[in-house]
C-alpha positions in Angstrom: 140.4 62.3 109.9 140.1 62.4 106.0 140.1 65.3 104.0 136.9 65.6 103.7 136.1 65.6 107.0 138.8 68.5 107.4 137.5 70.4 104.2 134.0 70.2 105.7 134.2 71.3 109.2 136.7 74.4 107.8 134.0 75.6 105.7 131.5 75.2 109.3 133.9 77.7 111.0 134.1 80.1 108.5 130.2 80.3 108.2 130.2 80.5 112.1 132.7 83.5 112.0 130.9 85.1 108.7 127.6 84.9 110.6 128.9 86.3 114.1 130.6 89.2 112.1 127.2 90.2 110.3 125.7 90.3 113.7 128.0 92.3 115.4 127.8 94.6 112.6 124.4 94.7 112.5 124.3 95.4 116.3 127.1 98.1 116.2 125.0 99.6 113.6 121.1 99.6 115.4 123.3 100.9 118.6 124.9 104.0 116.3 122.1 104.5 114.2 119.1 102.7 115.4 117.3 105.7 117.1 117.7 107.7 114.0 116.1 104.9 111.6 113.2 104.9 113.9 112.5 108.7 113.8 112.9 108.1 109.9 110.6 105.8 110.0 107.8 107.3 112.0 107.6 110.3 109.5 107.6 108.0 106.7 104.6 106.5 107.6 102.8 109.6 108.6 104.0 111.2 105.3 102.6 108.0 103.9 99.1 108.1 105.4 98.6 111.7 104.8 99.4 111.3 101.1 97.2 108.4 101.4 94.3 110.3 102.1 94.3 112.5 99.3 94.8 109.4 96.7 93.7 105.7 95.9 96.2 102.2 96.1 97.6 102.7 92.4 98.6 106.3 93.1 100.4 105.4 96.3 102.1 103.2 94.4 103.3 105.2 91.7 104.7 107.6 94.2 106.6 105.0 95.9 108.3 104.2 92.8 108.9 107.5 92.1 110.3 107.8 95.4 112.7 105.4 95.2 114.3 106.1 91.6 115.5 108.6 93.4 116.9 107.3 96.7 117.6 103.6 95.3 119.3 101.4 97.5 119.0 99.4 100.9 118.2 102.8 102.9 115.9 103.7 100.0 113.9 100.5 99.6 113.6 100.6 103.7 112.2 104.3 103.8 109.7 103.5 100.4 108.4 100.6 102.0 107.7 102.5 105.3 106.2 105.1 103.1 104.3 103.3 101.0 102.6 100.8 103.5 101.3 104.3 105.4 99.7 105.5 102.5 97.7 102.2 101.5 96.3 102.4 105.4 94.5 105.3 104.2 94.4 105.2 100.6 90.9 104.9 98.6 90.8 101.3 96.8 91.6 101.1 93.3 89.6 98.5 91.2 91.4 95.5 90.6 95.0 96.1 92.2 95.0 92.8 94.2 93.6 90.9 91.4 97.2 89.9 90.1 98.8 89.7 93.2 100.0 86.8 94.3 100.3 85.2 98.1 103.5 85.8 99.9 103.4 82.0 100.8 103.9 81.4 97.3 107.6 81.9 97.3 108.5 81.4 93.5 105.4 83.2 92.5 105.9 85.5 94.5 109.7 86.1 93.3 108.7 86.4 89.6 105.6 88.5 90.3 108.3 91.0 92.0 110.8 90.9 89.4 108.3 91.5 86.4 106.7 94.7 88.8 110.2 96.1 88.8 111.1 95.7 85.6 108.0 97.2 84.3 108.7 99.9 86.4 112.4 100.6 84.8 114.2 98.8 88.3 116.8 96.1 87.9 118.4 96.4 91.1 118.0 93.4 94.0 115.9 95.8 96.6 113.2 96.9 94.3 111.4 93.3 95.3 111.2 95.2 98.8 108.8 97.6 97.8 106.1 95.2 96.2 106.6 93.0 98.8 104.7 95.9 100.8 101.5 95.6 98.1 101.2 92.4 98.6 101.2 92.4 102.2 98.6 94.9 101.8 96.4 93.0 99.6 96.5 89.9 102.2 95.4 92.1 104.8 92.8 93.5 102.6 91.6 89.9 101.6 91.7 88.7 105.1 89.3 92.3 106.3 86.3 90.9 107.2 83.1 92.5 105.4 81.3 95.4 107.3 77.9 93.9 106.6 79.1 90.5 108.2 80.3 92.3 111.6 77.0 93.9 111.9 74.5 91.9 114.6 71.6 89.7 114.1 68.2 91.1 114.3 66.8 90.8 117.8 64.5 87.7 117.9 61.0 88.6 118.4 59.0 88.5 121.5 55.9 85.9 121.8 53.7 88.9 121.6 55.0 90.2 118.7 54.8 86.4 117.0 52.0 86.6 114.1 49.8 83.5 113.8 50.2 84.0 109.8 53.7 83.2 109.1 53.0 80.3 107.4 51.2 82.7 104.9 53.9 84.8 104.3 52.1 87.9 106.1 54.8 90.1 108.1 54.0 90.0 112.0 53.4 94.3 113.4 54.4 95.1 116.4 51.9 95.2 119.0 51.9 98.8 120.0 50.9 99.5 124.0 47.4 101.2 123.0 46.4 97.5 121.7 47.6 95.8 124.4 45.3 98.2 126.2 42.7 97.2 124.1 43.0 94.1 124.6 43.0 94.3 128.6 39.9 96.1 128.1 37.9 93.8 125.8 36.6 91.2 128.1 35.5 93.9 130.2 33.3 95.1 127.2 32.3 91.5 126.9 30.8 90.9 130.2 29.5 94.3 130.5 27.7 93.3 127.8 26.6 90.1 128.7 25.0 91.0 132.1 23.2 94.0 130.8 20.7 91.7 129.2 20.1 90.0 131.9 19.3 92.6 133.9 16.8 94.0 131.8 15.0 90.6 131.8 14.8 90.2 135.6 13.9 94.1 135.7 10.6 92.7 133.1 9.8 89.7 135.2 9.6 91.8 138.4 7.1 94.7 136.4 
């Protein structure tokens, strides 16, 4: 076996053992403290969406920032994201916050979008990224929300009685209420009524 060979499948193992001990950490640590990120968690978000309520997308954003200059860090970036995706749920839209935002499928776009936010912001450290990672999750989901006026349903289609033989004239059909369809019943009975009192009156002459 070369040196190479050796060199390569060396470097293999390591990774292998590297990998196996971030697990188990990261096991040992859900197992310790998993139960009390999740309780963290749930008030974040309802902390989130009541603070959401009272404010639009760019002021949820602002207090997530806020937020985290103060608690900066991997626990920090966790709880602000947490926090801050609650309060866009409820938040009152703000006019053009999405318009800059780019997909999350664009990966380099998406990394220099986040770096320029945190910057902006006065945040140089690697978990800031986190935090705008939650806008633009929100703005897909906000892009992807189907319009209110598409969901609503078609018109009924309308009923052969209620069909108007001027549509090619551009005159809107009525409705044809139940009193005119009574009318309508009625009409021939008019008619022939009509027709057989004449007729009556002549054979009445004849027989005078």
């Amino acid at each position: 076996m070369s040196r190479t060979a050796k060199i390569v499948i060396a470097v293999g193992v390591c990774l292998v053992l590297l990998f196996s001990v971030v697990v188990a950490l990261g096991v040992y640590w859900l197992t310790r403290r998993g139960r009390e990120v999740m309780e963290d968690a749930k008030k974040e978000i309802v902390e989130g969406m009541d603070r959401g309520k009272q404010s639009d997308e760019q002021g949820c954003l602002t207090e997530a920032i806020s937020r985290y200059k103060q608690h900066r860090g991997l626990g920090g970036s966790i709880s602000t994201g947490v926090f801050l995706r609650g309060c866009l749920e409820t938040a009152r839209p703000t006019p053009g916050f999405c318009d800059q935002v780019p997909d999350q499928r664009d990966i380099f776009g998406s990394a220099r979008w986040q770096m320029k936010q945190c910057q902006d912001a006065g945040l140089s450290d690697s978990f800031c990224g986190q935090i705008f990672g939650q806008v633009q999750e929100h703005c897909k989901s906000r892009r992807t929300k189907p319009n209110p006026e598409d969901l609503k349903p078609p018109p009924p289609p309308a009923s052969p009685n209620e069909r108007s033989t001027l549509k090619d004239t551009g005159v809107k059909a009525l409705p044809i209420t139940a009193e005119f369809r009574r009318g309508l019943r009625a009409a021939p009975r008019s008619v022939s009524q009509s027709r057989r009192r004449p007729s009556r009156s002549f054979h009445s002459s004849e027989r005078s």
